[in-house]
C-alpha positions in Angstrom: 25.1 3.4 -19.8 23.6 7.0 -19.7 25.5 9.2 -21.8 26.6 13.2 -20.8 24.5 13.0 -18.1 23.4 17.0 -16.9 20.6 17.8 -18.6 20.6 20.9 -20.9 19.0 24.4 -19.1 15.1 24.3 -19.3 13.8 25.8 -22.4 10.8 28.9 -22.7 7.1 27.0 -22.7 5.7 27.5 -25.7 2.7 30.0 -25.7 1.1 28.4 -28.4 0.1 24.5 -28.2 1.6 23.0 -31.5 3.4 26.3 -32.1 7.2 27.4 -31.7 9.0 30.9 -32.1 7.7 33.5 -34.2 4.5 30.5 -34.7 6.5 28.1 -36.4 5.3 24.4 -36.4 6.7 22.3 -33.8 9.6 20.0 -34.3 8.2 17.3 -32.7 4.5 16.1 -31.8 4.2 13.9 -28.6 1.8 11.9 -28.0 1.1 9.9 -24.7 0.1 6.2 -24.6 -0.6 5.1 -20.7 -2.8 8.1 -18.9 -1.3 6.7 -15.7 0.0 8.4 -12.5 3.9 9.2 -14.2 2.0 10.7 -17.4 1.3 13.8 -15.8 5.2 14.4 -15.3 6.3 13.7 -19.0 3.4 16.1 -19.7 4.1 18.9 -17.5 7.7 18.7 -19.5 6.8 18.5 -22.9 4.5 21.4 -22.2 7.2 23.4 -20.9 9.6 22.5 -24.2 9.3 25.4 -27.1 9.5 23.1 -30.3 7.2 20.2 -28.8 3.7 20.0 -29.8 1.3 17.4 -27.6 -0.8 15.8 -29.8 -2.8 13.9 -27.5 -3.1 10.8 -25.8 -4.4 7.4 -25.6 -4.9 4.5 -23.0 -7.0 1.4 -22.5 -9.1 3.0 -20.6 -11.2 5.6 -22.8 -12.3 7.5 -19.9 -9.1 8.3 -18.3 -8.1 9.0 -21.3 -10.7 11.6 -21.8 -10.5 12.9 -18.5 -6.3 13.6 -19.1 -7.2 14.8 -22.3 -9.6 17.5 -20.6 -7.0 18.1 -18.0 -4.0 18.4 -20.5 -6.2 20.5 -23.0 -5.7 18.0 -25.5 -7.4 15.3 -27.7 -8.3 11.4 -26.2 -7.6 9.1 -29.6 -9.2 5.6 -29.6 -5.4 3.9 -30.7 -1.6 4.3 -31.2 -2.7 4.3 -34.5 -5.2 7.2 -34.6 -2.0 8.9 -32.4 0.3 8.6 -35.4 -2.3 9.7 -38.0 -3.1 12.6 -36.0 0.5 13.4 -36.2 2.6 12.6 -33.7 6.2 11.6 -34.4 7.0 10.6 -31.0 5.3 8.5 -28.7 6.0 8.6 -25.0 5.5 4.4 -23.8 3.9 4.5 -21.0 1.6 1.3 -19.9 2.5 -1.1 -17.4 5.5 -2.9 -18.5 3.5 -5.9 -20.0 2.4 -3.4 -22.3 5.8 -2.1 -23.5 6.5 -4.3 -26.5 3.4 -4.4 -28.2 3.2 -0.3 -28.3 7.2 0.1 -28.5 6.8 -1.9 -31.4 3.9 -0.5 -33.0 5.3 2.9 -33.0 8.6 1.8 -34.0 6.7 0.0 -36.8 5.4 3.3 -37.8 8.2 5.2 -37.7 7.9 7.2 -34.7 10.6 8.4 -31.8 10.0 6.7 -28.8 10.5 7.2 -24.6 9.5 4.1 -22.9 8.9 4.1 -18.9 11.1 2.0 -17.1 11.9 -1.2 -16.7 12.4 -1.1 -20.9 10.1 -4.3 -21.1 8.8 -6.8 -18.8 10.8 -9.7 -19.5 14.4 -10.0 -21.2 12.8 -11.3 -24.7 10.8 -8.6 -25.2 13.5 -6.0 -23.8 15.7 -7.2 -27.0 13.0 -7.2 -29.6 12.3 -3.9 -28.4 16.3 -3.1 -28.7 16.9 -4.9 -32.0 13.7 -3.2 -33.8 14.5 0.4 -32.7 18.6 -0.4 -34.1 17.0 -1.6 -36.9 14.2 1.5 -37.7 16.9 4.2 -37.2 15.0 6.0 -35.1 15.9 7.7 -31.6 15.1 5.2 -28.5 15.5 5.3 -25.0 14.1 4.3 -21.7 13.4 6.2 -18.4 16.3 6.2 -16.4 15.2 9.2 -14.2 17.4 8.6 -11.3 20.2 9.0 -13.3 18.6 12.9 -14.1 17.5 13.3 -10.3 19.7 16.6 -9.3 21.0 15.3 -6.3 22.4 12.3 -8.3 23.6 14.6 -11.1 25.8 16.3 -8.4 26.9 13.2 -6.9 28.4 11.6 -9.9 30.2 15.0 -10.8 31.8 14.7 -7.5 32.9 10.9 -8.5 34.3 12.0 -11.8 36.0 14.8 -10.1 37.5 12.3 -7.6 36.3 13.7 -4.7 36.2 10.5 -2.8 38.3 8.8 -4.7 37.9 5.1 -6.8 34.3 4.3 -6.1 34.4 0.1 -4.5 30.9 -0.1 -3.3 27.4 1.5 -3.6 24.7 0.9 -1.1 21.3 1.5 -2.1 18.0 1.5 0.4 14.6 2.6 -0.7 11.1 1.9 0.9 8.2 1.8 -0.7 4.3 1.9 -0.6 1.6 1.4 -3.6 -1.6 3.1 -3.3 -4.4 1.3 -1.9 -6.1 -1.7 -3.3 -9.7 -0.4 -4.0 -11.2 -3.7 -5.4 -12.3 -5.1 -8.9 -9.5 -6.3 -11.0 -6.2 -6.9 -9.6 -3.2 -4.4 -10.0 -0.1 -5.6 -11.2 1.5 -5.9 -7.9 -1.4 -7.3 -5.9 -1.4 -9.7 -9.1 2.2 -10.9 -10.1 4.6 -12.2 -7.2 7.9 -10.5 -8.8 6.0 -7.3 -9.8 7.7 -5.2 -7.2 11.1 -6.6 -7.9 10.7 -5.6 -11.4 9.0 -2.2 -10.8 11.6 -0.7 -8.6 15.0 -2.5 -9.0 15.9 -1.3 -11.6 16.5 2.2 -10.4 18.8 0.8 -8.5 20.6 -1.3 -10.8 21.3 1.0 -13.1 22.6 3.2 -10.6 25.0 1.0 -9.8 26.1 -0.2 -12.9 26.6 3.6 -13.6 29.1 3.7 -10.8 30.5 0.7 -10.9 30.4 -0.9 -14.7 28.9 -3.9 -15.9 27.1 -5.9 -14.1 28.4 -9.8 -13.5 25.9 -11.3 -11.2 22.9 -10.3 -9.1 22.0 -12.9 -6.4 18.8 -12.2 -4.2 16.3 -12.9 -1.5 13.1 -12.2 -0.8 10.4 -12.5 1.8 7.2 -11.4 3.6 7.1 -9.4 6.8 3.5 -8.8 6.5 3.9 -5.0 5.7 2.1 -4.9 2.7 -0.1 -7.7 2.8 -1.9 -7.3 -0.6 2.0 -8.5 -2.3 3.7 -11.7 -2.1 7.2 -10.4 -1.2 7.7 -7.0 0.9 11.1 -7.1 1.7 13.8 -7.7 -1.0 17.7 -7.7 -1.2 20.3 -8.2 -3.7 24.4 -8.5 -3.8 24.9 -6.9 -7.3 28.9 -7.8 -8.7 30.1 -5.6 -11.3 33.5 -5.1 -13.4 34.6 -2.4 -10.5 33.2 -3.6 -7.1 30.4 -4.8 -5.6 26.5 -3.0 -5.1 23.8 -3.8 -2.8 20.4 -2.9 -2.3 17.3 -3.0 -0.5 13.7 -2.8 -1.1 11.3 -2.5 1.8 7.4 -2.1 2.1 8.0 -2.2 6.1 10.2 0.5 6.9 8.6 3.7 7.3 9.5 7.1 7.0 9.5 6.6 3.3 13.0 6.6 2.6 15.5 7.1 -0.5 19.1 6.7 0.2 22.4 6.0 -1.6 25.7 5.6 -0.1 28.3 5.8 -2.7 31.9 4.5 -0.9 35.2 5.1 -2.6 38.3 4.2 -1.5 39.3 8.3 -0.1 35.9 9.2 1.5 31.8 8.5 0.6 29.2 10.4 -0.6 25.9 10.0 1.1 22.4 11.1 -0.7 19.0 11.3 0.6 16.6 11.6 -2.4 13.7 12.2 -0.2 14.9 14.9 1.9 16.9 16.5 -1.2 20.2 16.6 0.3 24.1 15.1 -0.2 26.9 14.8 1.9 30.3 14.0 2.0 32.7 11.9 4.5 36.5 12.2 3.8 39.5 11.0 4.5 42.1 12.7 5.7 45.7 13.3 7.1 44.6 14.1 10.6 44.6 11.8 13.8 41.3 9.2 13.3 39.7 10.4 16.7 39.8 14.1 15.0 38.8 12.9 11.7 36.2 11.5 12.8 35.1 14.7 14.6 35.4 17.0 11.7 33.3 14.4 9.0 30.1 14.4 11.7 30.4 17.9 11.8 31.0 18.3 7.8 28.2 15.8 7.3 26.1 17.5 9.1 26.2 20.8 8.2 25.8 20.2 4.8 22.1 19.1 5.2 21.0 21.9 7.7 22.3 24.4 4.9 20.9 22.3 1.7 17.3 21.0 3.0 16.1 24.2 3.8 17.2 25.6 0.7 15.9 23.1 -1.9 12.6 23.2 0.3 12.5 26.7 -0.8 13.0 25.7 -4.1 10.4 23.2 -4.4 8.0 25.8 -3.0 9.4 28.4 -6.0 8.8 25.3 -8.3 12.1 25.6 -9.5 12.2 22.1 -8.2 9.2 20.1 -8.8 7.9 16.4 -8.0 9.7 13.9 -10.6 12.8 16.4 -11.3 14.6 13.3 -12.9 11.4 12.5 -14.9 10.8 16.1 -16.1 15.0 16.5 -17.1 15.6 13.4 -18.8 12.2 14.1 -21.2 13.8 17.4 -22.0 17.1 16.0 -22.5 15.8 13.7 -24.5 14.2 16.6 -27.0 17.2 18.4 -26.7 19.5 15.0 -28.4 16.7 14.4 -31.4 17.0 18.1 -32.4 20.6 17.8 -32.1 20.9 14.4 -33.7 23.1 13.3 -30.6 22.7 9.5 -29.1 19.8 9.1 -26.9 19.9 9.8 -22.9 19.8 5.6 -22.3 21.2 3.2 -24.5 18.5 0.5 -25.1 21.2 -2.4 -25.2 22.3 -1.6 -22.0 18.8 -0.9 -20.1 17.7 -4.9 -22.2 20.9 -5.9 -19.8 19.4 -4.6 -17.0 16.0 -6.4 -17.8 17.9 -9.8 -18.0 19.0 -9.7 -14.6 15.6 -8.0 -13.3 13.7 -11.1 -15.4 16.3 -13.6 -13.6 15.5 -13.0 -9.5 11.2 -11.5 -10.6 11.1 -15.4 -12.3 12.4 -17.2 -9.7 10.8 -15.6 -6.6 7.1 -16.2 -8.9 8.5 -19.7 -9.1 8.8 -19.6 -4.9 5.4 -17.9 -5.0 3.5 -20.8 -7.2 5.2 -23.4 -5.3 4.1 -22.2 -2.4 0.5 -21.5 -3.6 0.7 -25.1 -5.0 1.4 -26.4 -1.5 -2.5 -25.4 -0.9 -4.8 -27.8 -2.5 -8.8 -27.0 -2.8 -11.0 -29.7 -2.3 -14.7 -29.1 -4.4 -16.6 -29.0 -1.3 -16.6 -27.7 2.2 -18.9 -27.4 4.9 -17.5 -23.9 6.2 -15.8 -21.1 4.6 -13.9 -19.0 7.2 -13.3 -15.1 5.1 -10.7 -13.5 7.5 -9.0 -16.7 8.4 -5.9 -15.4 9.2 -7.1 -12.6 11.7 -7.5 -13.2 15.2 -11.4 -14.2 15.3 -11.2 -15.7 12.4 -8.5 -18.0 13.2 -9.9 -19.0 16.0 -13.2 -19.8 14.4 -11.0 -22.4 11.9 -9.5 -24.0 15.3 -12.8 -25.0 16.8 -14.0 -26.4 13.4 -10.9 -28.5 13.1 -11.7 -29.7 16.1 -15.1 -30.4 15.4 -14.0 -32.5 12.6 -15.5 -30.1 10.2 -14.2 -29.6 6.8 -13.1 -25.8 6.5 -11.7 -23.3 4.0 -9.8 -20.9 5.2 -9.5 -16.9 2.6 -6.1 -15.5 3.4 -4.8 -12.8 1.9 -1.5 -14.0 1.8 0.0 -18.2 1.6 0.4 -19.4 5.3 3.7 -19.4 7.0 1.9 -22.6 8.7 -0.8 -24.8 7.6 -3.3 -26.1 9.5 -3.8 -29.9 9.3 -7.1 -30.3 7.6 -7.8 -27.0 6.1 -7.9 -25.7 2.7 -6.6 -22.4 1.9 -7.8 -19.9 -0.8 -5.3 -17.1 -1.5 -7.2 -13.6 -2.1 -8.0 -10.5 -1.3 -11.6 -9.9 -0.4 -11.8 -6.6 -3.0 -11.3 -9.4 -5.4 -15.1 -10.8 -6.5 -13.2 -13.7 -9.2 -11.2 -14.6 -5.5 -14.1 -14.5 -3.4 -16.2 -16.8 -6.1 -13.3 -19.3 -6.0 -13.8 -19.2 -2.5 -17.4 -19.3 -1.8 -18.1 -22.1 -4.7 -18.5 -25.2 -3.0 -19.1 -23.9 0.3 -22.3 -24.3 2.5 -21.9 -21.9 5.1 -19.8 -18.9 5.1 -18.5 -17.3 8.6 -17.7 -13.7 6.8 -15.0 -12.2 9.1 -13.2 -10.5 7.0 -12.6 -6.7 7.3 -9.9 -4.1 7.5 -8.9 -3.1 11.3 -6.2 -0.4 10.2 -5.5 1.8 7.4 -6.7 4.7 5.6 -10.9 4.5 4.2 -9.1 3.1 0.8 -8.4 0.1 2.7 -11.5 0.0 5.0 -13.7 0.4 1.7 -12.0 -2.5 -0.3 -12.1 -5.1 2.7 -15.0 -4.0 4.6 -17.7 -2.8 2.5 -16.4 -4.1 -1.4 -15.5 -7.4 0.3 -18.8 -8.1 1.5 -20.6 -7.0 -1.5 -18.5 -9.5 -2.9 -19.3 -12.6 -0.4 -23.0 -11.4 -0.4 -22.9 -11.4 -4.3 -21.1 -15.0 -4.4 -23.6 -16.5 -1.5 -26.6 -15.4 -3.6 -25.4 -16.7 -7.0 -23.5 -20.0 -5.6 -26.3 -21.2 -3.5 -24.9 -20.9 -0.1 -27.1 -22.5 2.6 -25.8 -19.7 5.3 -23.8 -16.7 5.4 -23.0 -15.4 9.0 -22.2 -12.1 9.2 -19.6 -10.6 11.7 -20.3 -6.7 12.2 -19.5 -4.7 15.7 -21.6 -2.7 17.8 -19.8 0.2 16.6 -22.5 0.4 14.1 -25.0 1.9 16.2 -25.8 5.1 18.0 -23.4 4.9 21.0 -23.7 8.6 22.1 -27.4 8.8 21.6 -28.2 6.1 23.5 -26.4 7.0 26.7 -27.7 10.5 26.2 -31.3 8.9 26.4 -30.5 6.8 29.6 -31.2 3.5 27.5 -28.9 0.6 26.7 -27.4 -0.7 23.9 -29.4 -3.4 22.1 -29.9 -4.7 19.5 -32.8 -2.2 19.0 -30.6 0.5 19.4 -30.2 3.6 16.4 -27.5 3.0 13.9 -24.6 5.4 14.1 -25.9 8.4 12.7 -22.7 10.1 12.1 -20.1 7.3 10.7 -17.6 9.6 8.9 -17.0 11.1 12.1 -16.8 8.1 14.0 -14.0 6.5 11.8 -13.3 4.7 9.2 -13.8 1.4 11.0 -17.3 2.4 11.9 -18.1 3.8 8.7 -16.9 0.6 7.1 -19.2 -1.8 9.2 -21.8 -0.1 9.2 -22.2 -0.1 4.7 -21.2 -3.4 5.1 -23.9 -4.5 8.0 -26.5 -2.8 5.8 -25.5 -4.7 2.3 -26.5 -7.9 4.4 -29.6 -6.2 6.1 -30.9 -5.4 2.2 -29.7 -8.9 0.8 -31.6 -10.3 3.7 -34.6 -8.6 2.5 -34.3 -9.6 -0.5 -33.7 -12.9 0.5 -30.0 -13.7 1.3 -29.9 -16.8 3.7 -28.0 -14.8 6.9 -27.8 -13.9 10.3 -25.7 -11.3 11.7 -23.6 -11.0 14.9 -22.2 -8.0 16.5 -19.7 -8.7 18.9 -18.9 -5.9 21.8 -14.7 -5.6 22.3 -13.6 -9.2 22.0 -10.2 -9.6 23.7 -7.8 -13.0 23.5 -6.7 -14.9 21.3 -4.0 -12.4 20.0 -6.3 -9.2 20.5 -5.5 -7.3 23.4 -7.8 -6.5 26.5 -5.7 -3.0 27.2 -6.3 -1.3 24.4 -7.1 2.6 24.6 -10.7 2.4 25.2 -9.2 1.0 28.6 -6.2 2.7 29.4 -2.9 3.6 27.3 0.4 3.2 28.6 3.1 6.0 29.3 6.1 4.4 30.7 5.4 2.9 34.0 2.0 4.6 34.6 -1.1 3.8 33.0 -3.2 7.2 31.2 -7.1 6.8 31.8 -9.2 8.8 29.5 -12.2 9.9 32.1 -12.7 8.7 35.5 -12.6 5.4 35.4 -15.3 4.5 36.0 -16.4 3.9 32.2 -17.9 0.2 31.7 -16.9 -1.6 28.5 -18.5 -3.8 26.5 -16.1 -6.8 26.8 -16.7 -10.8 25.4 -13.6 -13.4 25.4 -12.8 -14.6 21.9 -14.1 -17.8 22.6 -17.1 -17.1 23.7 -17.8 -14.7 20.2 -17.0 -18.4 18.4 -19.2 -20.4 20.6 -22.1 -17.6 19.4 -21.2 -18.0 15.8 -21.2 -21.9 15.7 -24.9 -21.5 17.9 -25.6 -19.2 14.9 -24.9 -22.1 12.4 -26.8 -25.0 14.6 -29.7 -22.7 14.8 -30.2 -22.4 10.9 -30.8 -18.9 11.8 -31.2 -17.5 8.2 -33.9 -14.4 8.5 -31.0 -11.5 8.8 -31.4 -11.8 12.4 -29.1 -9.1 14.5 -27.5 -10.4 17.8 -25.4 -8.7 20.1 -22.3 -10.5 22.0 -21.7 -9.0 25.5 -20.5 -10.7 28.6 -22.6 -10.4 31.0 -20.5 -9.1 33.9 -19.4 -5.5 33.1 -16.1 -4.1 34.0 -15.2 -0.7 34.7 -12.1 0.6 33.6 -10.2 0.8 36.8 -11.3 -2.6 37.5 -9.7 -3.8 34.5 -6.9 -2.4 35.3 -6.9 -3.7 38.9 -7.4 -7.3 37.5 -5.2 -7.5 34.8 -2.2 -5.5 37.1 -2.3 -6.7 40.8 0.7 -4.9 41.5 0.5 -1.6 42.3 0.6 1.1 39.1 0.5 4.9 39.0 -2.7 5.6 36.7 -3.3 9.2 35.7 -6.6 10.0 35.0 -7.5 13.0 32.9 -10.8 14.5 33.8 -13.4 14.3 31.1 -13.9 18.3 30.3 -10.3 18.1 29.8 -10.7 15.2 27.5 -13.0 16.5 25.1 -11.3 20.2 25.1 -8.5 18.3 24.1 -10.1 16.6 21.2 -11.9 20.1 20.0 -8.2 21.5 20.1 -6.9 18.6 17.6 -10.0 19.3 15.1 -8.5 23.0 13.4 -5.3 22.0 13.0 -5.8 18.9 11.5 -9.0 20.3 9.4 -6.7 22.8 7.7 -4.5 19.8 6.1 -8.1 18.0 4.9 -7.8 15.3 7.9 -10.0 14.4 10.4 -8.5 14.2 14.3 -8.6 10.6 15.3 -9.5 12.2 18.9 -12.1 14.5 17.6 -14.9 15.7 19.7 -17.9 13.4 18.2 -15.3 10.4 18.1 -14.5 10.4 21.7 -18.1 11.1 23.0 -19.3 8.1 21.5 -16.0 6.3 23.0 -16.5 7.9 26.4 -20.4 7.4 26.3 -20.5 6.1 29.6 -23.8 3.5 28.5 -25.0 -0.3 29.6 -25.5 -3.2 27.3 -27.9 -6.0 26.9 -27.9 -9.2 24.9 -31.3 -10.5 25.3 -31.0 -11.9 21.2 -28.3 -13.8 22.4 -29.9 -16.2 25.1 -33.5 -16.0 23.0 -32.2 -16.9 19.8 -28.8 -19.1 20.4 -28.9 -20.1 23.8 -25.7 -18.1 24.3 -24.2 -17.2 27.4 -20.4 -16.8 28.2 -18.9 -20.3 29.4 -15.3 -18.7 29.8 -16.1 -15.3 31.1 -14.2 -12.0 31.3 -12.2 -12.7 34.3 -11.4 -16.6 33.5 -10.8 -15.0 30.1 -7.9 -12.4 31.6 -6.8 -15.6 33.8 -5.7 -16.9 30.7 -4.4 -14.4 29.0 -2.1 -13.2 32.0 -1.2 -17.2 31.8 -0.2 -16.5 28.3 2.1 -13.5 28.7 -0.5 -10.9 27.5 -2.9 -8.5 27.9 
């Protein structure tokens, strides 16, 4: 349990680094291991702490290390060891967890203080090692509780010692979450380690409730995948947590969006309520009045309190007398203030190794789930087609039509099936992943590359687009692979330009000449259709299609491009009259099977487009017989519009997704040819765009 929780007032920064008053030498000398994302916080408060010297830091990584070095005007040192020698006498723990024991230990080993980021250790073995060597060495221990420091919880738990609501029976605890994005090479620990999440982040909330409702009895759990962070195993996790005093509950989600960080605290005369993200508390009561009235005067209590207290700790944080990490920053300089008092330190170690039993209980058996379930997917050494992508829309349909062939096919998910597919084997990976993409590709004689990123912020367009086929290209070249058909898009080329010239789009046509503005989808395709251009050059077996805007199969015909709904009426961008590209899904797969019985292997580039084009308001008419009030919005107006969105957005560093470039090459109004296509594959549609709506209107879409 956290001991005297409200942290001591902040003490004068030193002006002098290793320097106290009247140029004493400091008390204590810090040093960091682990120049992560959280080592900027215990930083920025040991540099604000008179008697603490930092001495400098290390981490696996010798250039981060030097660039936080640089940035903390300190010293990078090769080792823990070379950390000690220099002189520091505390070391602040802060790896990934799998890294706790061996540097808790070492440091304990040699005698220093140590602060170890939370969870204590990643399993419950190493948790008590850590716990029985620091008894054992006499010096001060403790682990990273920082909720418990966070001022909003500080103020909460004074009002449940105060009794304000009375015995505390329950605690409700929701918190989303969202890791930064994936940019390939090795594997994070949550992209690689099923019960990583469950072991990053629970344990905030379990030792907020055990703090509030004693010692923890039994945590039972569940776990699942809603596809909201599809680079982890599990995105959504609860847990029923019984303790001594009542009975906790908590939710982890990397689905529900606005971030949010809430904790409902019920006792048995009223609850509190905190919302850590929006820095605010509030308080429901009960009382002796009539319940219709009661209920009357806690809404308006309730909400009073936040339209008084947000605006005021927003003021705060802008004065910095609240900054990002509060809990972080006051439990480090609590922590100080107990070694130069010689009082107990902030977190018991014995009871945060408790914790990590229960934590190491539900993380082990959901990575038990996980490797069943990845043991469910056996590899055979061979296959004629690999399918990259597999469980997008094009790319799942491409695995359908091999099955049927009677092909043997490998399917590259990201994440394990909900449903297999009788006769295909599945590789689990991400394509930013080059070992997953080799395990993938080895054994394979033709690859049907479909993978990409269709959402998301460059990050994620970089990693699945552009590093993922560096990856497949790579793997093709070294493994041997008789054929790699690329799937690009013909946003990759000059749009704009060429409807300005009065010529249409071919295969011929300019590459986009502006990509960043286009998008990152565009910008994506296009690095990645020019990887396979140069590895053709240089001799890469390949062929690559570019599809126009492929609708079934799951992908929508009325997408924006075409109109956008706004209740019962339909918004038209323009006059209508704007033709799209448009090829049914199955038609795209007939082109890339041609592709494949072809042999074409020279980096040839064919375009996909049906050959009847359709006007907007034609798609429209199609897809909706019944009558619908469409509002079109004249073009001037359009792009005025999308000039507008450019300042304000440019003032926050972001680009307008209706920027003026962007929509002029969306609104080119431009025809299409596909001469490749019949030349080279003996393509032409066989479904068609209106047998193609036929179905899907059969089907319940567009």
């Amino acid at each position: 349990m956290a001991r005297d929780l409200q942290p001591p007032p902040r003490q004068p920064a030193a002006t002098t680094a290793g320097t106290s008053r009247a140029g004493e030498a400091a008390l204590f000398r810090a040093g960091i291991v682990g120049a992560g994302l959280i080592s900027e916080y215990h930083v920025a408060a040991i540099q604000a702490l008179a008697d603490v010297e930092l001495v400098g830091v290390h981490d696996v990584d010798p250039s981060r290390a030097a660039a936080r070095a640089k940035e903390w005007s300190t010293t990078a040192y090769p080792s823990l060891e070379a950390l000690v020698d220099a002189g520091a006498n505390v070391i602040h723990v802060l790896t990934p967890p799998s890294a706790h024991a061996p540097v808790a230990l070492e440091a304990l080993s040699r005698g220093c203080h140590i602060l170890i980021e939370k969870p204590l250790a990643e399993n419950a073995t190493e948790a008590w090692r850590i716990a029985e060597a620091a008894a054992a060495s006499g010096v001060a221990a403790t682990v990273n509780h920082s909720l418990l420091y966070d001022p909003q919880i500080v103020g909460a738990l004074e009002q449940v010692r105060a009794e304000r609501i009375g015995e505390v029976v329950a605690v409700d605890v929701f918190r989303s979450q969202e890791y930064p994005s994936y940019e390939g090479g090795p594997l994070p620990p949550h992209m690689r380690d099923a019960g990583y999440p469950w072991r990053d982040v629970s344990i905030h909330c379990l030792y907020l409730i055990q703090e509030l409702l004693g010692e923890i009895t039994d945590v039972e759990a569940r776990w699942l995948s809603l596809g909201g962070d599809r680079n982890i195993a599990f995105d959504e996790w609860r847990a029923v947590v019984s303790c001594d005093r009542g009975i906790g509950h908590f939710r982890l989600s990397w689905n529900s969006r606005p971030l949010q960080s809430e904790v409902v605290i019920h006792g048995s005369h009223g609850l509190l309520r905190v919302d850590l993200f929006s820095m605010f508390r509030s308080r429901r009561a009960a009382t002796p009045l009539p319940k219709a009235a009661e209920r009357v005067v806690n809404a308006y209590a309730e909400s009073l309190r936040p339209l008084g207290e947000v605006p005021l700790n927003a003021w705060r944080f802008l004065r910095k007398d609240l900054q990002p990490y509060q809990g972080v920053r006051n439990l480090v300089t609590d922590f100080y203030a107990r070694l130069a008092s010689d009082r107990p330190a902030p977190v018991a170690l014995e009871d945060a190794a408790g914790l990590v039993e229960w934590i190491d209980k539900v993380a082990g058996a959901a990575e038990s789930d996980h490797a069943r379930r990845i043991e469910r997917l056996p590899l055979a050494p061979s296959a004629e087609y690999l399918v990259t992508g597999a469980s997008g829309s094009l790319g799942s349909a491409v695995v359908r039509r091999l099955v049927a062939d009677g092909r043997t096919v490998r399917a590259f998910v990201r994440q394990v099936p909900d449903s297999l597919i009788d006769g295909v084997d599945y590789v689990v990976g991400n394509l930013g992943d080059p070992e997953a993409v080799a395990r993938a590709v080895d054994g394979a004689e033709v690859v049907i590359h479909a993978g990409a990123a269709m959402s998301g912020r460059w990050a994620d367009h970089r990693c699945a687009t552009v590093v993922g086929t560096d990856n497949v290209i790579e793997s093709c070249r070294r493994l041997g692979v008789r054929q790699l058909v690329h799937i690009s898009s013909l946003s990759v080329v000059d749009w704009a330009g060429a409807a300005a010239a009065g010529k249409p789009i071919s295969e011929s046509t300019p590459l986009e000449p502006r990509p960043e503005e286009r998008g990152a989808y565009t910008r994506a395709k296009l690095q990645a259709e020019l990887a396979v251009t140069t590895a053709a050059a240089a001799g890469l077996r390949c062929v690559i299609i570019r599809p126009g805007s492929i609708f079934g199969g799951g992908i929508p015909l009325m997408t924006p491009a075409v109109a956008r709904r706004l209740g019962q009426r339909w918004v038209v961008l323009g006059s209508g009259r704007l033709v799209l590209p448009l090829v049914y899904i199955d038609d795209v797969v007939d082109a890339i099977l041609a592709a494949v019985e072809r042999e074409l292997v020279s980096g040839e580039v064919i375009q996909i487009v049906d050959d009847e084009r359709l006007s907007q308001s034609e798609i429209l008419a199609l897809a909706y017989a019944e009558r619908r009030d469409v509002v079109r919005i004249p073009r001037p107006a359009v792009m005025a519009l999308g000039k507008l969105s450019e300042y304000p957005l440019s003032m926050l560093g972001r680009q307008s997704p209706i920027a003026l470039y962007r929509l002029r090459s969306a609104l080119a109004e431009a025809s299409f040819e596909s001469h490749h296509a019949q030349r080279l594959l003996g393509w032409h549609a066989t479904v068609g765009v209106r047998e193609g709506l036929r179905r899907d209107m059969r089907d319940g879409a567009p």
